[in-house]
N, C-alpha and C positions, 0 to 999 in steps of 0.2 A: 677718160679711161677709168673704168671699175677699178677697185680697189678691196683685198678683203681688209676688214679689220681687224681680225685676227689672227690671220698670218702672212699677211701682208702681201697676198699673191694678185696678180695681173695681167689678167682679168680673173678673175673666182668663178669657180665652176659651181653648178647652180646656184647661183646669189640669189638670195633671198634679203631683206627689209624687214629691220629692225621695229618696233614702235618708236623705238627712239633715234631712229633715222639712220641706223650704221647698215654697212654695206657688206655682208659676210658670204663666207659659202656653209649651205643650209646643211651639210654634211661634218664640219668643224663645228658648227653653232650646238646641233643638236648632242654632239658628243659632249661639248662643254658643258649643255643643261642636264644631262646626265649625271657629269661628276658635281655639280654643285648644288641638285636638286632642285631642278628647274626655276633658279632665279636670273635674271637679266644680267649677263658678264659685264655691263656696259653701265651698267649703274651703280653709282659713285657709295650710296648706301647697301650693296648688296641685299637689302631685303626684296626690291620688286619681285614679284611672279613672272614669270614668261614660257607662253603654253604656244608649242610649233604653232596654232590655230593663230595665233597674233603675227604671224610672221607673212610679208607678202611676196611673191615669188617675181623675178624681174625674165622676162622673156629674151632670147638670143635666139640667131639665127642657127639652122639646123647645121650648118657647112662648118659656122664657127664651135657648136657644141661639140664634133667630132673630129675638130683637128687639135691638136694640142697649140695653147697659145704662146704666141713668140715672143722672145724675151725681145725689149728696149734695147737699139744699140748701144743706148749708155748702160744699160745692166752687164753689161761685159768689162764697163772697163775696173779699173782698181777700186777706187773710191766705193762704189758702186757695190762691188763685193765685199768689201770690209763693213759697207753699210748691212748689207744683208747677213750677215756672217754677224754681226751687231744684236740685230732683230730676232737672227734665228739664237745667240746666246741668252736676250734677254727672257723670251718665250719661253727658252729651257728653267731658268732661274728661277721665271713665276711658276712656270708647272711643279718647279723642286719646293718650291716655297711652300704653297698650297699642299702639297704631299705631307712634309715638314708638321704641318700646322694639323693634318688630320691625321697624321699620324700619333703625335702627340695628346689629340682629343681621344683618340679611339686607347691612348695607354693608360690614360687617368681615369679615361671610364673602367677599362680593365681593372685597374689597382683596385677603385672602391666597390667594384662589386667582389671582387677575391675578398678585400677586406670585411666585406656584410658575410661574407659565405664563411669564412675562417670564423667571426664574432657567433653567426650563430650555431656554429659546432661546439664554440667551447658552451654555448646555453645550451644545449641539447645534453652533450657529456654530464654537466653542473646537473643539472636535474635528473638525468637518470643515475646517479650517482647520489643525490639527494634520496632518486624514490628508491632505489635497494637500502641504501640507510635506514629508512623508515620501516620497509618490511621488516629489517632485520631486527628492530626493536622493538615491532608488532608482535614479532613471534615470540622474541623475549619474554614481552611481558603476559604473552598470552600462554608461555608458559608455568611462568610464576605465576599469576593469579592460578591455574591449574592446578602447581601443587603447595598452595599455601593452607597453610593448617587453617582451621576454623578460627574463630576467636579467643583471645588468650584467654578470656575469663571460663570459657566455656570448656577449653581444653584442661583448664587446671585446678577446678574447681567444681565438688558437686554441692549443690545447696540443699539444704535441709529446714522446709519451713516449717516452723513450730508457734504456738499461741506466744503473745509475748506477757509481757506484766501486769495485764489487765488493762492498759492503754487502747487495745490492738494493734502494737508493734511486733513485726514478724521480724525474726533472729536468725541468721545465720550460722549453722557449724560448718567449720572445714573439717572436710573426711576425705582431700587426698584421693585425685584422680588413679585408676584404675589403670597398670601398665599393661602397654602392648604385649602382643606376646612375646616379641623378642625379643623387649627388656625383663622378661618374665626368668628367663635364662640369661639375662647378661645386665646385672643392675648398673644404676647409671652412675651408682658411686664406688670410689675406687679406694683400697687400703692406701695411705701410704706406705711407703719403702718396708719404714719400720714399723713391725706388726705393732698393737696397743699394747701397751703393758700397765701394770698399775702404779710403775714410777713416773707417773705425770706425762706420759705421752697422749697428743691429740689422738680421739677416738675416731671413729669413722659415721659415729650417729652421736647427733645431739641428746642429752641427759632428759630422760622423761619427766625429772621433775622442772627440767627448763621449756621442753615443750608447753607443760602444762600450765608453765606461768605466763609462756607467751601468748598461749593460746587464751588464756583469761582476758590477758589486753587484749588480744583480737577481738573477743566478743565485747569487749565494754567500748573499743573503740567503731566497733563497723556496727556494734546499735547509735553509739553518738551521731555518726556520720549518716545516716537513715532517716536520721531526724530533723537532722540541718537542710537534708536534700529536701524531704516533702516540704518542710517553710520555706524554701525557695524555689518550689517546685512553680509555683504562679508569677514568681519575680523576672523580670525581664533581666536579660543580663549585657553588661555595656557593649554597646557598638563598635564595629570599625573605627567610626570617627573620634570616637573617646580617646583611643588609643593615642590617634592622629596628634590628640590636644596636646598630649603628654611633655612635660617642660622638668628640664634638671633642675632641682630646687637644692640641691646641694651636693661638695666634689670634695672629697678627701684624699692627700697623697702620703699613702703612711708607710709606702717600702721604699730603701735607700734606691737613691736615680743617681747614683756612679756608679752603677751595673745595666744589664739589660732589662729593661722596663715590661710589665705585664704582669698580670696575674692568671694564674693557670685554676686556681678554682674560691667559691666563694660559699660559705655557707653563714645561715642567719637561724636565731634563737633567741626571740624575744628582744629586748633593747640590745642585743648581740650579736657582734659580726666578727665573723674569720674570716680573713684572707690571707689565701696561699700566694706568695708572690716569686719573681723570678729570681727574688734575690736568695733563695735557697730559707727562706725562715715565714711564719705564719705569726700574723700581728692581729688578736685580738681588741677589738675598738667595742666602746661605749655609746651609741649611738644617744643616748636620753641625756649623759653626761656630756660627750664632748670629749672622750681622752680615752686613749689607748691603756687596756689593762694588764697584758703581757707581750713578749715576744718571746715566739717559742721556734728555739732554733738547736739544730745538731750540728758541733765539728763533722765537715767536709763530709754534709750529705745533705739534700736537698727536700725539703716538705713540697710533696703531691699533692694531696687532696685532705679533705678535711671536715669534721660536720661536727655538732655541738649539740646538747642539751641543756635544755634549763629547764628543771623542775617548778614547781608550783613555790613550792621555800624548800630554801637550801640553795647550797652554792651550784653552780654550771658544771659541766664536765665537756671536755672536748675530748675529739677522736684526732689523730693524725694520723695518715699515713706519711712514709719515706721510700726515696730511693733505694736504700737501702736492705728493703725489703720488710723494715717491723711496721706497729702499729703500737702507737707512742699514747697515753692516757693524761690527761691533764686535768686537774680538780682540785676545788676549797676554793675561797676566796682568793688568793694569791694566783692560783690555776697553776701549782706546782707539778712537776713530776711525779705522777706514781707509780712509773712501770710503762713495761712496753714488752711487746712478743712479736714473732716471727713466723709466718708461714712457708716458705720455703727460701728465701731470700733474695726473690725478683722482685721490681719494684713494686709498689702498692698505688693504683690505680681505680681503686673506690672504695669507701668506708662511708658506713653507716651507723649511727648509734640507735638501738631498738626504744619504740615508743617508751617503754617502762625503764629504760634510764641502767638495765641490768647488763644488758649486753651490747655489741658490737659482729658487724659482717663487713667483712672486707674481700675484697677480688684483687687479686696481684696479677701481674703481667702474664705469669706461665700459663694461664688457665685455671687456677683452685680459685675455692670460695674458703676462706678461712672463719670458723665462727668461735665470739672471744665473749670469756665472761667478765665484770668490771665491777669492780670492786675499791673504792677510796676511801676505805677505812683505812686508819694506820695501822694494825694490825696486816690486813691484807696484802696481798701481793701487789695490788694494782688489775691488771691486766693478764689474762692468762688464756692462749689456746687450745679452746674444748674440742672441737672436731673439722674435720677439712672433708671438704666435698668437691668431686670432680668429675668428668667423664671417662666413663672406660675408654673411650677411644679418642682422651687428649690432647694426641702428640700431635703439635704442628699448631695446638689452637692458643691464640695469643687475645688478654681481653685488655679492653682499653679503657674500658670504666663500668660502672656499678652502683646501682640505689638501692635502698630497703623502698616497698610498697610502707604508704604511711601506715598500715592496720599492722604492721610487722612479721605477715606471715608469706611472703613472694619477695624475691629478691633477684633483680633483673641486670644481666650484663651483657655488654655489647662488645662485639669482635672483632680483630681487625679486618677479616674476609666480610663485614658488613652483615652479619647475624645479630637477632639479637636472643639471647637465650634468658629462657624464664625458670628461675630454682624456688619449688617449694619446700618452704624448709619446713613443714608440719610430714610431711613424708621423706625430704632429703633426698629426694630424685628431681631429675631436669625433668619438669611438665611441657615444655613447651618450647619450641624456636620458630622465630619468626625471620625472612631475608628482608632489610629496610633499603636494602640498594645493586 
């Protein structure tokens, strides 16, 4: 008696022959190859092939194909039906199982591709979020380069070549760039408050006979410096790597460390050094010696910034600035006190002492340039401010530090909005601003 093997029916309607000998109906078989992608149900490794073409077909009688086959008289009894009620639960199980199992495949395949698809939207987002970033700083700066002034030297400076002293060195005069027109009607310096009077208030122009001394240094120093440049004009000058080589060959700690540690500025002058430090006082040190030669400090106010001079012979002079808004003069051998003055009494944020040892420029918080003339004779006052210089249209502008140009006639301050503004004091108008950020 036939048997299927797969559902255990008897006799199986068209039976067909396995390769591997089992005895099915070709209508069950071929549905099973179906769901499992045509491999052999019957083999223990599930990988075989099996293609209808393998399969061989078992012949019946025509009478028996078209009558329905009759059940065993034992298929009726108890036994018999709990068997098949058996057969037909276990058949259920493996069809649930196999469901189970490709259902499961078909969800972890779902999850990692959701996952690949989710990953590459946030990469798409990232870089189109990167390329607007970029345009937008394209255009930035394709603005700025647009409206950035020409070159500072050029803007604020006209040159004037003349025979020189029979060497054939050519000379330079400052003659003070030529204002726009709309500073033509609105100059770029402002009175203070209080008009000038001739009880010692700062003026609003520096004194022609201090222009004219400064200007002397200018020319003795910017032929110097013209002549240093052509003998080094063929000289190669140090490398990157030079730089690289560079090794600390010596470390001094000269402000008190039971406060907050650092120093906010530092300036040098010959075997001489000032440092401003956090501890609210500036400690001049001896570099040739080995020893500190003052400490220069004020009751409950804090030294900012600081530059020094040293002459050829004769004693040093130092410039401070303070919190407190003066500008403190220090001279003799000792580097005592000789005075000190005021510009409007926001903190002081850069000082310069002038090549020729005469005067002093400082830039305070509010925006002024304050210019000082210095004086350490005993007789003299010390320290005294001659004229303040600012913008007509200051308000809101706050500077954060401040150089003298070494020839002493440009004096350059930086903003907190990231400007930086060039003052020619041989004219006393702003020449020039440049944006550095």
């Amino acid at each position: 008696m036939l048997k299927c093997s797969l559902s255990g029916e008897t006799p199986p309607t068209d039976p067909v022959v396995t390769p591997s000998g089992r005895i099915c109906s070709r209508r069950l078989l071929l549905s099973k190859m179906t769901e499992n992608g045509g491999r052999d149900p019957f083999d223990p490794s599930g990988k075989r092939a099996l293609d209808e073409s393998d399969l061989v077909s078992l012949r019946t009688d025509d009478h028996d194909a078209s009558a329905v086959p009759p059940r065993l008289p034992s298929a009726g009894s108890l036994p018999s039906l709990l068997g098949q009620i058996q057969s037909e639960y276990d058949a259920l199980l493996l069809e649930l199982y196999d469901a189970r199992r490709a259902l499961e495949e078909t969800r972890r395949e779902l999850s990692q591709a959701l996952y690949q698809n989710d990953a590459a939207v946030r990469v798409v987002a990232r870089l189109a979020m990167e390329r607007d970033a970029a345009r937008e700083k394209a255009r930035e700066l394709s603005s700025r380069v647009a409206a950035q002034p020409a070159v500072v030297e050029e803007d604020t400076r006209k040159r004037r070549r003349v025979e020189g002293d029979g060497e054939g060195v050519e000379e330079e005069k400052e003659v003070g760039p030529a204002p726009p027109p709309e500073l033509a009607e609105k100059p770029a310096v402002v009175e203070p408050e209080s008009a000038p009077a001739a009880g010692g208030e700062p003026s609003v122009k520096i004194p022609k006979s201090d222009l004219a001394a400064m200007k002397e240094a200018w020319t003795a120093l910017s032929k110097a410096r013209r002549k240093a440049a052509k003998a080094k004009k063929n000289e190669a000058g140090p490398a990157l790597d030079d730089f690289a080589k560079f090794e600390e060959v010596d470390k001094k700690s000269l402000h008190r460390t039971n406060v907050k540690a650092g120093i906010d500025s530092l300036a040098i002058g010959g075997n001489l050094v000032v440092s401003c430090g956090r501890d609210k006082q500036a400690i001049v040190y001896n570099k040739s010696e080995g020893k500190m030669l003052a400490t220069l400090k004020v009751p409950k106010c804090a030294v900012t910034v600081a530059d020094i001079f040293v002459p050829d012979d004769g004693d040093a002079a130092v410039a401070t600035g303070w919190s407190d808004g003066n500008v403190r003069l220090y001279a003799g051998s000792d580097l005592a006190a000789k005075g000190d003055a005021s510009v409007d009494g926001t903190p002081v944020v850069g000082v310069s002492i002038h090549p020729s040892g005469k005067y002093a420029v400082a830039a305070v918080k509010s925006g002024k340039v304050g210019f000082f003339s210095l004086d350490a004779s005993a007789e003299a006052e010390g320290i005294k401010l001659v004229a303040l210089l600012g913008e007509k249209d200051d308000e809101g502008v706050e500077y954060t530090c401040g150089s003298l140009h070494p020839d002493g006639l440009i004096f350059g301050t930086g903003t907190a909005d990231g400007k930086l503004l060039i003052w020619d004091l041989s004219s006393q108008t702003l020449a020039g601003t440049l944006v550095v950020s």
